[in-house]
N, C-alpha and C positions, 0 to 999 in steps of 0.2 A: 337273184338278190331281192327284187321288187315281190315274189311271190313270198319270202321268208317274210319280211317285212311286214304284208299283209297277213300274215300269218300270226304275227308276232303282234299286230295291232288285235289280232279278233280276240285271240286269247288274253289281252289283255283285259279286252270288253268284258268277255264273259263272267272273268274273275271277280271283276268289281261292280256286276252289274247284282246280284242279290245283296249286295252292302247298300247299294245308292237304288235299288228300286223301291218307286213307290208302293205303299200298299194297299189293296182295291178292302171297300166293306164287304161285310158278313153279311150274309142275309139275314132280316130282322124279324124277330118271332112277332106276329101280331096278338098272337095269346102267349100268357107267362105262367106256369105252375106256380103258387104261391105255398112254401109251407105252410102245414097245418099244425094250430094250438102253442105255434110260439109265443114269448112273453112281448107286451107292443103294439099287437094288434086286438082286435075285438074278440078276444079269445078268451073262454073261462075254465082253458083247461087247466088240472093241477097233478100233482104226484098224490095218489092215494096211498102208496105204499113202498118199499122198497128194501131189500136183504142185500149185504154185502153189496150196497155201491156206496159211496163216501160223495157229497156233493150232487145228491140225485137231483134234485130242484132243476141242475146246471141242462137238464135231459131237454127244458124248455127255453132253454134263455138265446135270445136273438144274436149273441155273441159269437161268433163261432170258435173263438180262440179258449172260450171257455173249455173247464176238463168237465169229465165224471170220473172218480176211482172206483176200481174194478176189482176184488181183489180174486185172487183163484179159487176155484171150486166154483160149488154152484153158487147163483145170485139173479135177483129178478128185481123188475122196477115193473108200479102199475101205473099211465096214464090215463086221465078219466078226462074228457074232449067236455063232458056236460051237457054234449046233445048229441044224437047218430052224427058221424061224420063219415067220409066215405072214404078212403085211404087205396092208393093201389101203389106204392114204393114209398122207400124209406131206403137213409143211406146213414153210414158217419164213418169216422176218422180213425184207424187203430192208432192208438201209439202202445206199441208194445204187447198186446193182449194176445193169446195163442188158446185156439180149443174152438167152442162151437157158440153161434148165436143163434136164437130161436124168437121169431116175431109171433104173435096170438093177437087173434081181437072176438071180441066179444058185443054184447049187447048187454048184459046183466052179471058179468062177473063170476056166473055159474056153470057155461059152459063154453068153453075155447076153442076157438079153431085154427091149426097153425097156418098161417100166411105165409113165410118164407122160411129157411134154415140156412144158417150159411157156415161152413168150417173153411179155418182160415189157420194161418202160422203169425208171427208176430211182424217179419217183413209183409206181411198182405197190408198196405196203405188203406186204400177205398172200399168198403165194405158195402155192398148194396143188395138188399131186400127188391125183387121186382115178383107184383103178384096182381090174381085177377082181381080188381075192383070192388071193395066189397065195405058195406054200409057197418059200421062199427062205434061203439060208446065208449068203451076201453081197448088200450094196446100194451100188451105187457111182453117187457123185453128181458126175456133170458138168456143165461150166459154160463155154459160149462168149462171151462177157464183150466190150462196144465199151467198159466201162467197171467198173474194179473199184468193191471197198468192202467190204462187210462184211454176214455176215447175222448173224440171233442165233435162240436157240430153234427150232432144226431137231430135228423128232419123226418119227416115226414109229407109225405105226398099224396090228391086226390083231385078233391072238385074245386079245392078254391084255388081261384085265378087271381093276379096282381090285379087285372081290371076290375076285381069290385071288391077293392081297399083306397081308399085318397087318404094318404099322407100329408096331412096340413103341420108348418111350421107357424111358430111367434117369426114378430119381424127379429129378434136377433137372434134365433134360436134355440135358447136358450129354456124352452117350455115344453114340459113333455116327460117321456120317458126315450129311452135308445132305443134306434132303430137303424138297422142296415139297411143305407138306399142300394145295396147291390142286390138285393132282391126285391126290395116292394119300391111301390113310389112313381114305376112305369119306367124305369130304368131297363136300359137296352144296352147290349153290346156291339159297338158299332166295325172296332178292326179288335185282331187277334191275333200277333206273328210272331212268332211263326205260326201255320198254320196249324191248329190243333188237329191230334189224332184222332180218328173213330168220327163216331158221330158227331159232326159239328151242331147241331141243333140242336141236339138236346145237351152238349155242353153249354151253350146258351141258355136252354132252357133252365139248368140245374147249377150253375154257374160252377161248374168243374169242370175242368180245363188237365187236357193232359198233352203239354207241347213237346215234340218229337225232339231227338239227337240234331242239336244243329249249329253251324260256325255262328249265330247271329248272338253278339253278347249280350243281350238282354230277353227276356221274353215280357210281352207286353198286351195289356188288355187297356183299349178306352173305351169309355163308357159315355153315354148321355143320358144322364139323368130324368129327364122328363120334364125338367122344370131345373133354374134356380133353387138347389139345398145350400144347406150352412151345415158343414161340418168340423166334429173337433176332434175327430180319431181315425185312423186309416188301419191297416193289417190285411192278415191272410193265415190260412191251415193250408199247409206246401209240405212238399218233399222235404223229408228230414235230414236237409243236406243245408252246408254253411252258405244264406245269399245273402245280399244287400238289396235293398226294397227302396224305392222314389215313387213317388208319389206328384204329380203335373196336375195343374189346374189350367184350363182356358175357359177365358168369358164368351171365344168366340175358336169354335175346332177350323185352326188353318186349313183346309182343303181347296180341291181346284179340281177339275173337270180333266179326265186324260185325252189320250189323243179315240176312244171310245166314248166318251161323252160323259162317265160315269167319273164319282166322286172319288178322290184320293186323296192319303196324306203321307206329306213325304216326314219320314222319323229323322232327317237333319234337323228339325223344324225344334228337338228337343235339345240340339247345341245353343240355343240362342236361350234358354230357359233355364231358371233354378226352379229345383224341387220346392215344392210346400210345404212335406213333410218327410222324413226316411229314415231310416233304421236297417238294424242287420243281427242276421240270428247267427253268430259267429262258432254257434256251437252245432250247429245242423241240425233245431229239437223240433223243428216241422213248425212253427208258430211265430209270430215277433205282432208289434204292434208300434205306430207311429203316431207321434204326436205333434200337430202344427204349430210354432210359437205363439198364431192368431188363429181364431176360427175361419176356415179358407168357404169362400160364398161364390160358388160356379157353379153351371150346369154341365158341363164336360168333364172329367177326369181321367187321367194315364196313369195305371199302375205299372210300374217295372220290375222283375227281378232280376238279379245279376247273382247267377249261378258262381263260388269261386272258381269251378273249373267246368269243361265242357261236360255235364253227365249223359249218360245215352237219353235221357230222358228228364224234365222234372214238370212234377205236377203240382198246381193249383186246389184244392178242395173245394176253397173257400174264402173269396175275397170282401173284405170288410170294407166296407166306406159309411161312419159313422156318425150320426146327429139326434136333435131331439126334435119329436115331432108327437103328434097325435093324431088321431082317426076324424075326420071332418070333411065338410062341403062335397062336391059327387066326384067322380072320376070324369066327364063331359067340361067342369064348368072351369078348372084351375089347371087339367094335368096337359103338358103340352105332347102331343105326340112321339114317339120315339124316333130320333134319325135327324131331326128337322135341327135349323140353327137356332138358338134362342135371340129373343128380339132385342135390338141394343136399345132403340129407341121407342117410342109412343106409336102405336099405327104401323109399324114394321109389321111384315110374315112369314113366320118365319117356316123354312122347307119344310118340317115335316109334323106341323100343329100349331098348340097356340101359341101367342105374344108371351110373354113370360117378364110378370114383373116382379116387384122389388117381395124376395122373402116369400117368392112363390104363389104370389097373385099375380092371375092372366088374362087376356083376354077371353071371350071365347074360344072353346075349341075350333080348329081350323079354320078361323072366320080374319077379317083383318084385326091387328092386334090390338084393343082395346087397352092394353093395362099399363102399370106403370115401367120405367125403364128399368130394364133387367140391371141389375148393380153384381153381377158374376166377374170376377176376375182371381188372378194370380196373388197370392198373398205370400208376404217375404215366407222363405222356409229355410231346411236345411238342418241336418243331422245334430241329434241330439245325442248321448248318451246318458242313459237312466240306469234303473235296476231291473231288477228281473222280479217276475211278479210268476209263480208256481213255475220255476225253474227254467221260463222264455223269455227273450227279450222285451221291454218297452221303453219306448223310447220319450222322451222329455224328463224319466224320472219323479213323474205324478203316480197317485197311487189310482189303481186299477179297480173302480167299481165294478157292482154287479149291476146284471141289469134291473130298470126298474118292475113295477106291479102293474100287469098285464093289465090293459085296457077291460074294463067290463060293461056287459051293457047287449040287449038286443040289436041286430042289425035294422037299420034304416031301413028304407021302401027305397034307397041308393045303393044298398049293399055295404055301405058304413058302416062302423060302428059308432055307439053313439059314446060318445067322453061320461062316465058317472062319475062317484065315488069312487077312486082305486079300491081293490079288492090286497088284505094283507100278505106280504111277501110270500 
């Protein structure tokens, strides 16, 4: 009887021990690939051309929930970078599209060389270009199509790095053009659970996330910023299946030290919390967008989906966490380290960089914290129901800009760009 019992206890353990385990960090990229010639950053790239795509501009835009229309047959789009750039992948988002993609780059428009090809069906989600490295002026993307639709979040990849972009805000915000802190700005991903499939690093790197079949009802990425941002929009490009999306702010990420010495946080930690902002794509179109009732001003954030039912699988493309910001001051002198806790007070240091004050002024880097008191916290939130803006959800029922006019301008001797005159849409 006493051996049933303890039998009866471990099984019980085991059962509930992936519900109530804490979750250990991700290991943290110390270099971050940065798209290239997106709109936002110090970029003068533009569309010179385009056949049979509807919304080509969209080919640039920092958005990721943004489309392009596609229609069948043949159809090309030319981007021109405005100076060699050096490209080696490039990825985007089918929704619906079926037949063949063809990448080219060039140097003068006269003669092409194809970089990747890829054929796919219209269930192929993730579309990705991977090729050897190579120094390019133009990239023209063609499309033999049995069947149009639409893509979203088309990137591009090479030599630039997050580390030499600094992302400076106004103190409310409110100044600038959009910009996703989930790829620039020195933002890191710190936990990921369930554990993602494949290559964990370079899903970090690329911030596409594909989490396996699994009992945990949410799948969840948090993020540290780099610094105190202010933002006013949330989203994602996911599996084109029906979830619910939350959206958690902390001025300061609970964790604690396990019984290995390393950092952890336990996800009861998100009973005791309202969301800031959420929404849900009740129709499964791979897309949705959330809107905060305030603009939410933290250095940590937790995205959540909630799958409606358990699927073998659902993926992430593309997580948005959205504000406005510009290109200024260096990457050394404002951005706090990734991983570290941002500083509450004057003189605090925080683990893993600088002090981090009000609206993303800091101390120095890694030094004790010089700047003002980080003012990051939780802001009231909670599910809104809007309209649909090109057939996806958004949530508060605001209408849905585009993004703004690409920063222009020589880089700095900091690798900045420098603020001019915007350049027209």
């Amino acid at each position: 009887m006493k051996h049933q019992t303890l039998l009866a206890l471990y099984i019980g353990l085991a059962a509930a021990s992936p519900l109530n385990a804490k979750w250990q960090r991700v290991p943290t990229l110390a270099d971050k690939p940065l798209a290239s010639g997106l709109k936002g950053l110090a970029s003068n790239a533009t569309i010179t051309g385009s056949a049979g795509f509807g919304r080509a501009n969209s080919l640039l835009s920092d958005d990721p929930t943004d489309h392009v229309d596609i229609a069948a047959g043949n159809s090309n789009a030319v981007i021109n970078f405005g100076k060699p750039t050096m490209i080696n992948r490039s990825a985007f988002a089918n929704d619906g599209i079926e037949g063949r993609a063809t990448l080219s780059g060039s140097s003068d428009q006269k003669g092409w060389a194809v970089l990747d090809e890829k054929v796919f069906t219209s269930s192929d989600r993730d579309i990705t270009f991977a090729f050897a490295g190579m120094q390019v002026k133009f990239v023209k993307l063609e499309f033999a199509l049995s069947k149009g639709g639409s893509i979203r979040n088309f990137q591009l990849f090479g030599g630039d790095k997050d580390k030499d972009y600094y992302v400076k805000q106004s103190k409310d915000g409110k100044d600038g053009y959009p910009v996703n802190f989930a790829g620039v700005g020195g933002s890191r991903v710190l936990y990921a659970s369930p554990k993602p499939e494949g290559d964990v690093d370079q899903a970090m790197a690329y911030n596409k996330f594909a989490f396996p079949e699994s009992d945990e009802r949410y799948r969840t990425l948090i993020y540290d910023l780099g610094q105190v941002r202010i933002m006013n929009e949330f989203g994602s490009v996911h599996s084109p299946r029906p979830v619910r999306f939350e959206v958690f702010a902390f001025e300061k990420l609970p964790e604690k030290e396990d019984w290995r010495g390393r950092l952890a946080f336990n996800p009861t930690d998100f009973q005791q919390r309202e969301p800031v902002a959420a929404a849900e794509d009740t129709r499964g179109l791979g897309y949705l967008k959330a809107k905060p009732k305030s603009t939410v001003k933290s250095r940590y954030l937790a995205l959540r989906w909630e799958p409606d039912f358990n699927p073998p699988s659902f993926g992430v493309s593309a997580p948005a966490i959205t504000g406005s910001g510009f290109a200024g001051g260096s990457p050394g002198s404002g951005q706090g380290g990734p991983g570290g806790q941002a500083a509450s007070n004057p003189g605090h240091t925080g683990n893993g960089g600088a002090s981090v004050g009000d609206a993303g002024n800091a101390g120095n880097g890694g030094g004790t914290g010089g700047g003002g008191q980080g003012n990051g916290g939780t802001q009231d939130g909670g599910t809104q129901d809007g309209g649909t803006q090109d057939g996806g959800t958004q949530d508060g029922g605001g209408q849905v800009q585009s993004s703004g006019n690409p920063f222009v301008g020589s880089p700095s001797s900091s690798g900045v760009g420098l603020t001019n005159t915007p350049s027209s849409p």
